[in-house]
Phi, psi and omega in degrees: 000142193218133172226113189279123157227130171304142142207126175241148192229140162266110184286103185268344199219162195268147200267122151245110186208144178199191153236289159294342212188057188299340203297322178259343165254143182219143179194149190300110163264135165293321187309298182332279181309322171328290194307286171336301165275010157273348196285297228272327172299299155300320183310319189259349188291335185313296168311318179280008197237356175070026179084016169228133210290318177327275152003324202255320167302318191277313175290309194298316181310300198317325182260313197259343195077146179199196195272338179304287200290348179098221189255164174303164160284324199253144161227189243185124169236059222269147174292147146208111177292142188295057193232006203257146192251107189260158195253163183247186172252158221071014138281162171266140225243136202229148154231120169087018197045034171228097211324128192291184201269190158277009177267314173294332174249007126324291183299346161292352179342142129129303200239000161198164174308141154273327177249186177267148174209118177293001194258309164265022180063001190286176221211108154290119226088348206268142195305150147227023211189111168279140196245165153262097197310180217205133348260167179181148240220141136183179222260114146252127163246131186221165139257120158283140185229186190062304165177181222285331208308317156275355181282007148296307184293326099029271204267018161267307178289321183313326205275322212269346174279309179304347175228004165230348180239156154219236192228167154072195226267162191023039181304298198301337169266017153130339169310147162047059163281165184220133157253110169273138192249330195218124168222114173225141166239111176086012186086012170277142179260130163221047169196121161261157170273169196240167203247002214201180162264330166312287149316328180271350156293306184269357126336272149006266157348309192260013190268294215257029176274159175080005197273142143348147128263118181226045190054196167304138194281155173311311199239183164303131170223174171262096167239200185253028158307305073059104176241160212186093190253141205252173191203097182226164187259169168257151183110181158290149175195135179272183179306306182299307179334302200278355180269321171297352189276305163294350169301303223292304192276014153265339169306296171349280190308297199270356192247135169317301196107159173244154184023038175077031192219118172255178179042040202062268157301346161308138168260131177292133173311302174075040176297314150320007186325296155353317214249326167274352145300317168278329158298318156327323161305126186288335216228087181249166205249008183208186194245168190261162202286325197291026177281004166320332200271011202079164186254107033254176220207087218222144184253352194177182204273294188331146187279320165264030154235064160217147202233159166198193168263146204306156208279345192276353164320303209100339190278173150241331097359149120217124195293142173328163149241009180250122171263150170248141179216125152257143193227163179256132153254120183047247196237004167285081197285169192207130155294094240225097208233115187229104202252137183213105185251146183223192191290148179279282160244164213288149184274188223041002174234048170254067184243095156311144183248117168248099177060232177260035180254162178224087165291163170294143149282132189287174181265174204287001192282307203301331223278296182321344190318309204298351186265358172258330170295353196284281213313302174341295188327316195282326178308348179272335198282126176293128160327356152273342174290296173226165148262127201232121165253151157228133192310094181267122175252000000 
């Protein structure tokens, strides 16, 4: 038994995705996409497998193929019409015919300038990693083959990459969001797209029902842990707008700021004083609060003002858990802002390296605040600022 499934995406924000050579070429890959809907697949499988992670390894083999188990159930074909506009690097990257904004290339960290530099001639916006501009669309056709026993779990993660997720290289900040638009199986459509915020709630809702308390998950997961804020500006706003909107207010919460000034004109909040008190130190005995925001977490070049995890992890790294998605309801964009906390590092190897000092990690309930006061913030903002729900189940 082959059971055919459609799925079609709207690339809503711009894709930095590429392949051999991502930094001058950029383009939709299937390998890219595979890896996302296995991320999204796990995400959701921890709660449906009942918290056992074994259980999740043995269905992910099953489906996805491994070296125990052979080739996949699924294989997998892409579409992409030949329509999409790559911006190169050096160039500057507009929305509206306009440089985004600085709340958008703050999330851009990595892949374009933030600013302007009269010393080196950069450009703010200007690329340094080529994208694919936004918008642009396109079809995975795949076949399940043998029989049925996996197409929920399937078409669960296709739904959960198209309204929480997206591709390519600074997807958790809101780059390369993918919006579904067409899931059909056997020629059947079993997906509207939502026209609306409303809709787009009650989506949600039935994507993220059943999830668990099992404490923190092992990997990034849907728990019941797991917060999930729609997000609209008031007035007109294309996609890139609200997302610059949400760059500007994450700046807001986390950054010192230079000589007390963020964004151009702004007085910096200085919410973190604490974390620039302890970098100052020759000698610390805790970790800085924003490594919630993920690892590393560096104040300077110096080997002691940089914090990551301690090298007996084995890791270097650890990626946020707060994700940004922008999705289109109609001609409405809505910011799908989602924090999905796990264990922060594997337990027993959880010793933050803070400059040549090596600390406990707090746990995670105390370590996350600051990504629930984030959240808090926006549930807060006055209603000329944003309109913000959070999602209940």
């Amino acid at each position: 038994m082959t059971i055919e499934i459609e799925a079609k995406y709207k690339v809503v924000t711009p894709l930095f995705c590429g392949g051999s050579t991502p930094e001058s070429h950029a383009e939709i890959r299937l390998p890219s996409f595979k890896g996302m809907l296995r991320f999204w697949w796990r995400a959701l499988a921890w709660s449906r497998c009942g918290g056992d992670l074994e259980r999740v390894r043995r269905e992910e083999a099953e489906l996805f193929g491994s070296a125990e188990t052979g080739q996949s159930k699924v294989s997998m074909r892409l579409e992409v019409p030949n329509k999409s506009r790559m911006v190169k690097v050096g160039e500057v990257l507009k929305a509206g015919g306009q440089v985004v904004g600085q709340g958008a290339r703050y999330l851009g960290y990595g892949v374009m300038e933030a600013f302007d530099s009269g010393k080196t001639g950069k450009k703010a916006g200007q690329l340094t990693r080529s994208c694919l501009d936004a918008p642009a669309e396109f079809t995975v056709h795949m076949r399940l083959r043998e029989h049925g026993k996996h197409l929920p779990s399937l078409k669960g993660a296709l739904i959960c990459l198209g309204v929480l997720g997206g591709m390519g290289a600074k997807s958790r900040k809101g780059y390369g969001s993918l919006a579904l638009q067409v899931l059909r199986v056997n020629g059947e459509q079993c997906w509207i797209p939502p026209k609306a915020p409303d809709e787009l709630d009650r989506a949600l809702k039935t994507v993220l029902a059943n999830r668990i308390d099992s404490g923190f998950p092992p990997y990034t997961a849907l728990s019941t842990r797991s917060r999930h804020l729609l997000v609209t500006t008031v007035g007109n706003s294309d996609s890139m707008g609200l997302l610059d909107r949400l760059g500007r207010e994450l700046v807001r919460h986390r950054s010192w700021g230079h000589n007390g000034k963020i964004l151009g004109r702004e007085e910096s909040e200085q919410n973190f004083r604490q974390d620039h008190d302890l970098m100052k130190q020759s000698r610390r005995s805790r970790h800085p609060e924003r490594i919630a925001f993920g690892l590393p977490h560096n104040y300077g070049r110096r080997r002691e003002q940089q914090v990551g995890p301690a090298e007996e992890t084995g890791l270097d790294r650890r990626a946020s858990p707060l994700f940004i998605h922008v999705h289109e309801c109609g001609t409405t964009p809505v910011g799908v802002v989602s924090f999905l906390p796990a264990l922060f590092l594997p337990k027993n190897k959880s010793e933050i390296r803070v400059g040549k000092d090596r600390v406990p990690q707090q746990s995670e309930d105390k370590l996350y605040e600051p990504i629930h006061r984030f959240l808090d913030r926006l549930c807060t903002k006055p209603v000329e600022c944003f309109q913000v729900r959070e999602v209940r189940l």
